[in-house]
SENU-818241 format. One record per residue (C-alpha): chain; residue number from 1; x, y, z; residue in one letter. Coordinates in pm, 1 decimal. Example, Ala and Ser with C-alpha at 12.3 -4.5 7.8 and 13.67 -1.06 7.14 Angstrom:
2
(rec 'A' 1 (1230.0 -450.0 780.0) 'a')
(rec 'A' 2 (1367.0 -106.0 714.0) 's')
//
This chain:
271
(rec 'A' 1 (11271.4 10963.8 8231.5) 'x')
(rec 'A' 2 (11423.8 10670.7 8440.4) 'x')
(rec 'A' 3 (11693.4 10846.8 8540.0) 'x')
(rec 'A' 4 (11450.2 11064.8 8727.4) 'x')
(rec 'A' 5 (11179.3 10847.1 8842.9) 'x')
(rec 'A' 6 (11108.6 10490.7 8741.7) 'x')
(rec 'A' 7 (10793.6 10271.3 8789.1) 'x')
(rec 'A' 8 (10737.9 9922.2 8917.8) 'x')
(rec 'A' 9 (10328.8 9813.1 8923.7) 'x')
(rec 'A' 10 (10268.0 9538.5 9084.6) 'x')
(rec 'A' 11 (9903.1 9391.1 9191.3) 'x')
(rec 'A' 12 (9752.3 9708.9 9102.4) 'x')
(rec 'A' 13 (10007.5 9917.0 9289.0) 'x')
(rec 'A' 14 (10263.3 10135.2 9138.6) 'x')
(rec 'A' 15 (10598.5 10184.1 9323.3) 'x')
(rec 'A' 16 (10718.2 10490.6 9239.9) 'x')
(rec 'A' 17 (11075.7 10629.1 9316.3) 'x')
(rec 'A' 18 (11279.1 10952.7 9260.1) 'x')
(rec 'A' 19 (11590.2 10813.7 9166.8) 'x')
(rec 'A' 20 (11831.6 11100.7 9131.5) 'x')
(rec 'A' 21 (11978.6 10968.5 9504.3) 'x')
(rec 'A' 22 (12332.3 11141.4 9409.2) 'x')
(rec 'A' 23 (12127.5 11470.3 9421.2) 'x')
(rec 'A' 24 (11885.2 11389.9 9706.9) 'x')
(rec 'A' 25 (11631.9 11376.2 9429.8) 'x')
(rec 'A' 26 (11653.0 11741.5 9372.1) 'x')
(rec 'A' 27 (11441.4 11892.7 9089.8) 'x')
(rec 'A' 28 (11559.4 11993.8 8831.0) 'x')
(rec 'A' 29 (11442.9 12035.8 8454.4) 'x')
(rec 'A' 30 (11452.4 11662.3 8397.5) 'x')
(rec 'A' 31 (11281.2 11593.8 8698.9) 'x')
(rec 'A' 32 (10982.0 11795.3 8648.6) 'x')
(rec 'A' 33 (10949.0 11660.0 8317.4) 'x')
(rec 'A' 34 (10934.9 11297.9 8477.2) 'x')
(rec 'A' 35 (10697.0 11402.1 8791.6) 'x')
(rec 'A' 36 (10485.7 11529.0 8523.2) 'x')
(rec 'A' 37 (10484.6 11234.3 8265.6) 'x')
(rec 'A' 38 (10481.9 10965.7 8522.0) 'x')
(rec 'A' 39 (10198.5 11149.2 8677.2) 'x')
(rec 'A' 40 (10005.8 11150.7 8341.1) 'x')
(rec 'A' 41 (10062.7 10832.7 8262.7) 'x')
(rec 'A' 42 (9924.1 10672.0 8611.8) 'x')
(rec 'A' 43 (9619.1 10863.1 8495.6) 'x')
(rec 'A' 44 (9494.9 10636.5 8251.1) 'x')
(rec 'A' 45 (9717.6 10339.3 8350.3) 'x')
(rec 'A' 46 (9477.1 10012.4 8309.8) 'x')
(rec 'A' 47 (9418.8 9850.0 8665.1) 'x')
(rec 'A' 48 (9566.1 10105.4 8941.0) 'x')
(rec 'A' 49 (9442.0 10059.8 9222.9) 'x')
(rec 'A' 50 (9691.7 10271.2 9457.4) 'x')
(rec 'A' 51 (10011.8 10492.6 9401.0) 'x')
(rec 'A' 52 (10335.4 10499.3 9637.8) 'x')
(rec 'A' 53 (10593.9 10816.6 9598.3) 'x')
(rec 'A' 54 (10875.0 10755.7 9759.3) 'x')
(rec 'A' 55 (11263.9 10886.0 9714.4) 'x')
(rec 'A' 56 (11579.6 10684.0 9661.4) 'x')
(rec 'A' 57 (11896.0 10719.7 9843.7) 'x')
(rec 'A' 58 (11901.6 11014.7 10150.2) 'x')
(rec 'A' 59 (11609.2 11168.3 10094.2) 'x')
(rec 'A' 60 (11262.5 11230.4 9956.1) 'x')
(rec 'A' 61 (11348.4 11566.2 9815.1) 'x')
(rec 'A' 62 (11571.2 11805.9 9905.9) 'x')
(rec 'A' 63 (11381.5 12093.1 9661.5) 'x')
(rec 'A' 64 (11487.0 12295.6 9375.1) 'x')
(rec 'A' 65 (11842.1 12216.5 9247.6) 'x')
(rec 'A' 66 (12132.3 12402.1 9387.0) 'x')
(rec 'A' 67 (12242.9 12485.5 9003.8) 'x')
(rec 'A' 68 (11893.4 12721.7 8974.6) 'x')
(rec 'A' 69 (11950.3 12869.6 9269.1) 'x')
(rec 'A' 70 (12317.2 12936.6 9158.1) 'x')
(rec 'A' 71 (12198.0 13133.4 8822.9) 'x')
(rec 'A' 72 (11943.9 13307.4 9040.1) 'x')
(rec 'A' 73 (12276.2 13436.7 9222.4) 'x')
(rec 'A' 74 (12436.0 13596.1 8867.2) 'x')
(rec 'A' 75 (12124.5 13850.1 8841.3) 'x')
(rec 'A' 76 (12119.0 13716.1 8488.8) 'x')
(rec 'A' 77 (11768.4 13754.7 8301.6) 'x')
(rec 'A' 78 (11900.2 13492.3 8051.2) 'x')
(rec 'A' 79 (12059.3 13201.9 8235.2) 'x')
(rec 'A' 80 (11855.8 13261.1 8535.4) 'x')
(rec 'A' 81 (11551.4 13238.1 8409.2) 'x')
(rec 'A' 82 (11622.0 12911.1 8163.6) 'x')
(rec 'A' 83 (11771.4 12747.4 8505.2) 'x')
(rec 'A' 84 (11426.7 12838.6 8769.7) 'x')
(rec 'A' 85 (11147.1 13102.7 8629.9) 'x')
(rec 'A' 86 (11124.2 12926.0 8280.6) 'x')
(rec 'A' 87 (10946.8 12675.0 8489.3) 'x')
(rec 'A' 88 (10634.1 12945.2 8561.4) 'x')
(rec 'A' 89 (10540.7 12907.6 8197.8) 'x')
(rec 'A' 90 (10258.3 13076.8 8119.8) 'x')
(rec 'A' 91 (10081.2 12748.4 7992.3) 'x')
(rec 'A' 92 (9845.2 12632.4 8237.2) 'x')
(rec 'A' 93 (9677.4 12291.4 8336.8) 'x')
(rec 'A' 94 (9303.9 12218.7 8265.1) 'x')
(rec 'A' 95 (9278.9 12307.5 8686.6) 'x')
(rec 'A' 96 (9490.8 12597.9 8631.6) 'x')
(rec 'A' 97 (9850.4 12466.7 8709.8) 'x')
(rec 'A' 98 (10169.8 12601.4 8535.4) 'x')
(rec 'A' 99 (10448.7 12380.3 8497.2) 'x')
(rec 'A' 100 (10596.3 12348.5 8821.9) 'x')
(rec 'A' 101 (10263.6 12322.7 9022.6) 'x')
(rec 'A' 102 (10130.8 12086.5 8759.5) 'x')
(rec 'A' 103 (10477.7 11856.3 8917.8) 'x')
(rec 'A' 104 (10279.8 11830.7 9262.0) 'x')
(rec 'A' 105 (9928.6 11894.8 9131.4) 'x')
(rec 'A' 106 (9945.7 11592.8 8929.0) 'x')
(rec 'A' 107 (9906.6 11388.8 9250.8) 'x')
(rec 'A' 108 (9597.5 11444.8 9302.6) 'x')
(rec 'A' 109 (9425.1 11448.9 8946.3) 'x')
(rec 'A' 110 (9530.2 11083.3 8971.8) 'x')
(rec 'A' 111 (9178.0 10915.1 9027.0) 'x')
(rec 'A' 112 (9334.3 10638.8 9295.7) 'x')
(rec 'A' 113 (9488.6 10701.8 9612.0) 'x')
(rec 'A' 114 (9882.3 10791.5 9642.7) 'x')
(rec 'A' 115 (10070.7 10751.8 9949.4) 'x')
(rec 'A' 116 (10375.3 10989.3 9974.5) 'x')
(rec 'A' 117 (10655.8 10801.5 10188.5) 'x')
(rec 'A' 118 (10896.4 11034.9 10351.6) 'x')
(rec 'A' 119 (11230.0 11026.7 10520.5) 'x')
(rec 'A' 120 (11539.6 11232.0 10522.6) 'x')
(rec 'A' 121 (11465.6 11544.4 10398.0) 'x')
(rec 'A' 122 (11173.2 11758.0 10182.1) 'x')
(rec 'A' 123 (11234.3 12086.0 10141.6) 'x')
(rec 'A' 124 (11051.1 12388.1 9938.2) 'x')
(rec 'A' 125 (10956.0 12200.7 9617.6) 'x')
(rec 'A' 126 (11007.4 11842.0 9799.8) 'x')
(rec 'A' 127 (10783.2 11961.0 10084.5) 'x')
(rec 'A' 128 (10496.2 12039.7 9819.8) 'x')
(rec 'A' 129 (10577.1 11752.0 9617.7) 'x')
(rec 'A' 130 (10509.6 11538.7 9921.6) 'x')
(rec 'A' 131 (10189.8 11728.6 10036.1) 'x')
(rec 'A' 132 (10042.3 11701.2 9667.7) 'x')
(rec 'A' 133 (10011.4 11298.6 9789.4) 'x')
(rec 'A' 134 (9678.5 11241.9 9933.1) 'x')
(rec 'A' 135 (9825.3 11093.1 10261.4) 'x')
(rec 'A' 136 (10188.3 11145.7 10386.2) 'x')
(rec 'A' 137 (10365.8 10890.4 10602.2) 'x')
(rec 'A' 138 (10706.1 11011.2 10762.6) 'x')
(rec 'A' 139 (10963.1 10881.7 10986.2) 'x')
(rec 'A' 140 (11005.0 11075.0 11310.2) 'x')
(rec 'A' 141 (11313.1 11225.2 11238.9) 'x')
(rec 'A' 142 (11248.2 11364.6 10911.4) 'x')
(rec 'A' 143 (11324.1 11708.5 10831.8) 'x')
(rec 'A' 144 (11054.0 11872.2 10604.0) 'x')
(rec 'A' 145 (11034.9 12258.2 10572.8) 'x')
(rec 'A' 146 (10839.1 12541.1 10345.5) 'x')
(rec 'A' 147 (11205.2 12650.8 10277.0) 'x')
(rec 'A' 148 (11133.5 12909.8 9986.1) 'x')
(rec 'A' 149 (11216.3 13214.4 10217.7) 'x')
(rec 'A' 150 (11537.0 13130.9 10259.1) 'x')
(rec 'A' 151 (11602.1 13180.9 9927.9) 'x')
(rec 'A' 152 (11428.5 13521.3 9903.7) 'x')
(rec 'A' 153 (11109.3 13314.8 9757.8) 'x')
(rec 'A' 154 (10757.9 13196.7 9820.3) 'x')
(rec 'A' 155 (10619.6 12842.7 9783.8) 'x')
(rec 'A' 156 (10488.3 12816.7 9427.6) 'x')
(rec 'A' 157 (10428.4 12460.1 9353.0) 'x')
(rec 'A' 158 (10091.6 12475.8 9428.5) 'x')
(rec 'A' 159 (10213.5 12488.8 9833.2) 'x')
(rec 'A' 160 (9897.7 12760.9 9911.0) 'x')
(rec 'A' 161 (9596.7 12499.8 9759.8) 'x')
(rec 'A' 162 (9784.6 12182.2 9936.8) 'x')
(rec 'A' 163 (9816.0 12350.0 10266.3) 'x')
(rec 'A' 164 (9481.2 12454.3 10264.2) 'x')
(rec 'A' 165 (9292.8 12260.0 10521.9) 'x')
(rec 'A' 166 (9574.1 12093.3 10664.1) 'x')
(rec 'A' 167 (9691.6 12336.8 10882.6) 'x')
(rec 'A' 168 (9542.4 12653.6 11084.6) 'x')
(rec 'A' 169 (9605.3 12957.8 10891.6) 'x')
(rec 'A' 170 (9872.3 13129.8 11141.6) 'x')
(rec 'A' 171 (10052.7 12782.1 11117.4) 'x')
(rec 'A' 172 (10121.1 12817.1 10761.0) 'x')
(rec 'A' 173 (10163.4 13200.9 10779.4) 'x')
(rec 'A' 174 (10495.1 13090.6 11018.6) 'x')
(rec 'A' 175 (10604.9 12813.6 10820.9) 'x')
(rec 'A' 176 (10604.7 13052.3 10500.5) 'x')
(rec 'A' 177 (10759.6 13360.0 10629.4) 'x')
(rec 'A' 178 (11020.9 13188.4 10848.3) 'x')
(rec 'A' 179 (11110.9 12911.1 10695.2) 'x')
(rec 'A' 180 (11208.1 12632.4 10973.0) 'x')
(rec 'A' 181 (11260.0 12301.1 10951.6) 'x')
(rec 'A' 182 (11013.5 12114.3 11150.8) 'x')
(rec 'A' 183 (11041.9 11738.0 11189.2) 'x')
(rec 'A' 184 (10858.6 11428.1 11101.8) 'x')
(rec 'A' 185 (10651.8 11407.9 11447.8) 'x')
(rec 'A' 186 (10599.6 11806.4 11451.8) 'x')
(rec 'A' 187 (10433.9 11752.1 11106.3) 'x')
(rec 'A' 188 (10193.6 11513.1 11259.1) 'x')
(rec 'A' 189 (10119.7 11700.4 11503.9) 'x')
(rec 'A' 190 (10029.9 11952.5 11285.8) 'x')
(rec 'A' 191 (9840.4 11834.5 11068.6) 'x')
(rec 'A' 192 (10119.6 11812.9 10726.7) 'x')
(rec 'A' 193 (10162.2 11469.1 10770.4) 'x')
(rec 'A' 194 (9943.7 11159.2 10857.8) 'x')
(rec 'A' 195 (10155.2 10905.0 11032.9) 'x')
(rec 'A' 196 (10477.1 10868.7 11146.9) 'x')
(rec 'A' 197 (10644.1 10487.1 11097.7) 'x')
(rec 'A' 198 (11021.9 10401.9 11125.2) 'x')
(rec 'A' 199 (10961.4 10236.6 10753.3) 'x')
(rec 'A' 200 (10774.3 10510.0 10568.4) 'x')
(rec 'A' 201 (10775.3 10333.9 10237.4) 'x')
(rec 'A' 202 (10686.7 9984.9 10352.2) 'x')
(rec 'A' 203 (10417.2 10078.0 10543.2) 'x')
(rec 'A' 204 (10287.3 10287.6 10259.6) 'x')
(rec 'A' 205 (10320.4 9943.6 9951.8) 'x')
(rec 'A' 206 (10134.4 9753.9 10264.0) 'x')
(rec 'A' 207 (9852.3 9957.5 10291.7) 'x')
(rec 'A' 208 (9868.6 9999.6 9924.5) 'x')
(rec 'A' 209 (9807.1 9664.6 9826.9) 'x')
(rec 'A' 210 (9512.5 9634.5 10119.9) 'x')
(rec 'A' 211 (9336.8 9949.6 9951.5) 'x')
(rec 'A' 212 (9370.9 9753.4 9603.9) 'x')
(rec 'A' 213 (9160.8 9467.8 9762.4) 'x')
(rec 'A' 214 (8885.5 9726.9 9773.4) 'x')
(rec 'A' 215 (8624.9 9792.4 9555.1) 'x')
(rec 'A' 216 (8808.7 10010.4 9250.7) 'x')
(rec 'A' 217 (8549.7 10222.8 9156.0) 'x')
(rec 'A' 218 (8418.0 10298.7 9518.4) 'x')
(rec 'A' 219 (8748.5 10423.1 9600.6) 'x')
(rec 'A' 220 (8817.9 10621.7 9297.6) 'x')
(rec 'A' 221 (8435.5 10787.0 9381.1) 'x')
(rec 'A' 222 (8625.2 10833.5 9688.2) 'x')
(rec 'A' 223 (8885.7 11049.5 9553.5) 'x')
(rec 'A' 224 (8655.6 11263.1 9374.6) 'x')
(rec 'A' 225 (8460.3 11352.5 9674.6) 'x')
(rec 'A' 226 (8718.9 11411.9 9869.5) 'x')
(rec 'A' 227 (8906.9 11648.7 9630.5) 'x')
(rec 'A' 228 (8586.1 11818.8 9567.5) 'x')
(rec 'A' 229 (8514.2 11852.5 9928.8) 'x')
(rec 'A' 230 (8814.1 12089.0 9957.0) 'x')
(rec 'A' 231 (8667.0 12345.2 9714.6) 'x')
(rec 'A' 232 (8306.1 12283.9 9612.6) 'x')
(rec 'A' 233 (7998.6 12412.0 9821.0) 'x')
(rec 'A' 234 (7787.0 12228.3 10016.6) 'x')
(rec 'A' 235 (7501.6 12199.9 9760.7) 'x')
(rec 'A' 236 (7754.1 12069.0 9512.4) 'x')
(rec 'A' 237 (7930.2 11812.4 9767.7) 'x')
(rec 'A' 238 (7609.8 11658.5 9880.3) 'x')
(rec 'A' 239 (7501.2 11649.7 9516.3) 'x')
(rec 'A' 240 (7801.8 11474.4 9415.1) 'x')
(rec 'A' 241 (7767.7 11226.6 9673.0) 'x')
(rec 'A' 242 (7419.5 11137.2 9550.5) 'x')
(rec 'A' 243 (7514.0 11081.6 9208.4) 'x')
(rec 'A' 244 (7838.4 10863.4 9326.3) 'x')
(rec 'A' 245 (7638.1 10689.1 9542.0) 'x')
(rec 'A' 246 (7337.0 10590.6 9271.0) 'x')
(rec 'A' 247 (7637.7 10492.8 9054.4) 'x')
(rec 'A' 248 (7787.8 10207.1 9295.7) 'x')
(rec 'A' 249 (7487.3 10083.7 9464.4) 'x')
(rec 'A' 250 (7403.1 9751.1 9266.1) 'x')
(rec 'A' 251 (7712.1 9773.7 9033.9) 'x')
(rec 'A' 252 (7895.3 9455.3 8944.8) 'x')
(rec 'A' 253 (8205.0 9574.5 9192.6) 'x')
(rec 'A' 254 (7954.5 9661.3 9508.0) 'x')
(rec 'A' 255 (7734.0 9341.4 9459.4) 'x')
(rec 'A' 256 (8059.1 9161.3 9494.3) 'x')
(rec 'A' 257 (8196.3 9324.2 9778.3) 'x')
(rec 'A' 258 (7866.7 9238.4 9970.6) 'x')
(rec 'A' 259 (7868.8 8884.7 9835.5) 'x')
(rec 'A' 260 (8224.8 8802.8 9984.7) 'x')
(rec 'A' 261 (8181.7 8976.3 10304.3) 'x')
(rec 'A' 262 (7847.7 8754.1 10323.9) 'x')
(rec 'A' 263 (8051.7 8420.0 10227.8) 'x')
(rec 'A' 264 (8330.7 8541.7 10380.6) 'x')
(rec 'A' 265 (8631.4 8476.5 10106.7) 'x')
(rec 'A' 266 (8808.0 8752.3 9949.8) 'x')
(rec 'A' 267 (8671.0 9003.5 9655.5) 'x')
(rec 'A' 268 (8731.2 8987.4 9294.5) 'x')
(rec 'A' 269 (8691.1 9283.5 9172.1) 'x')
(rec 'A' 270 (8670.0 9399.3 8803.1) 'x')
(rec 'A' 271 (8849.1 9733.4 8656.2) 'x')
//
């Protein structure tokens, strides 16, 4: 797996970087199988507190690896489908993912925060990669794109349920039937990404390690609101936010965040 992606935690924050930099971090077989087991293993990993994804070398991701797109080009069943469709296995996720999806999908099932930090390019599978990060920081000059269509596709990796609520609907009706590359500021501006910085990746470990000063379990409640306020109703939103609530208030964690603030020294928080 460390040829693919490799993991550095540090005060509660894991680092962690696509590493296939002589490929632009291009996915192939190997790499899904590393998005996915790193992704599983910050799951459960004792003491998170924040993720970073970030790509070595070029680029974030330049997409699916030339060499699939190559046996798509024989017309091969055989070859063709080992190389790219093997990857839509019929196998699906507890939150209905198949393999591939369950690459960018796996993002978000991860109860803390992750930070997506973006530069050069992310293309197609990169682009989804990135957007299955719960907030995106890009330099201005990055080039991201929903690039499928060039290749006589559509976005699969679970592009449709990240988009959702990001952008207006005729917004990601262009971006999916044409195809253009749109950069860094444009995704801003339209909602894909959430800052621009000229150091992506710094920016993102900084405010990393100031969200793992916070109080763990209030942020993790966090998470599950906010993923459930993309799909639940309202009954079962404010519901959840009761029960989240009742949990903190007068927990260990929240009596000490109000005890520092009142003495004015800095948390310690227990996982």
């Amino acid at each position: 797996m460390s040829d693919r992606v490799t993991v550095d935690i540090q005060g509660g924050v894991a680092d962690v970087r696509l590493v296939r930099a002589d490929k632009m971090n291009a996915l192939d077989d190997a790499m899904f199988s590393a998005l996915i087991e790193t992704g599983e293993r910050l799951k459960t990993e004792a003491g998170l507190r924040a993720v970073v994804l970030s790509g070595e070398g070029r680029a974030f991701c330049a997409g699916l690896d030339m060499g699939s797109f190559q046996a798509m080009a024989s017309g091969e069943r055989g070859g063709a489908r080992d190389a790219s469709t093997a990857l839509l296995t019929p196998k699906r996720t507890e939150g209905g993912s198949n393999r591939a999806q369950h690459a960018c999908m796996v993002w978000r099932e991860i109860p803390v925060p992750v930070i997506g930090a973006v530069h050069g390019v992310a293309f197609g599978g990169g682009f989804q990669l990135a957007l299955g990060c719960d907030l995106r920081f890009v330099t201005a000059d990055a080039k991201l794109a929903v690039l499928e269509i060039k290749w006589g596709l559509i976005p699969d990796m679970a592009g449709m349920v990240l988009m959702r609520g990001l952008v207006r609907d005729d917004v990601a009706r262009e971006l999916t039937w044409t195809g253009r590359i749109f950069s860094g500021e444009e995704a801003v501006a339209m909602g894909l990404a959430t800052r621009v910085c000229a150091d992506p990746r710094a920016e993102a470990l900084a405010l990393a390690a100031e969200i793992a000063t916070k109080n763990p379990h209030a942020i993790r409640a966090g998470k599950r609101l906010l993923n459930l306020m993309a799909e639940g109703d309202q009954h079962a939103i404010l519901l959840a936010e009761s029960k989240e609530q009742g949990a903190l208030i007068s927990s260990a964690n929240q009596v000490e965040a109000v005890t520092a603030n009142l003495q004015k020294r800095a948390p310690q928080f227990a996982d």
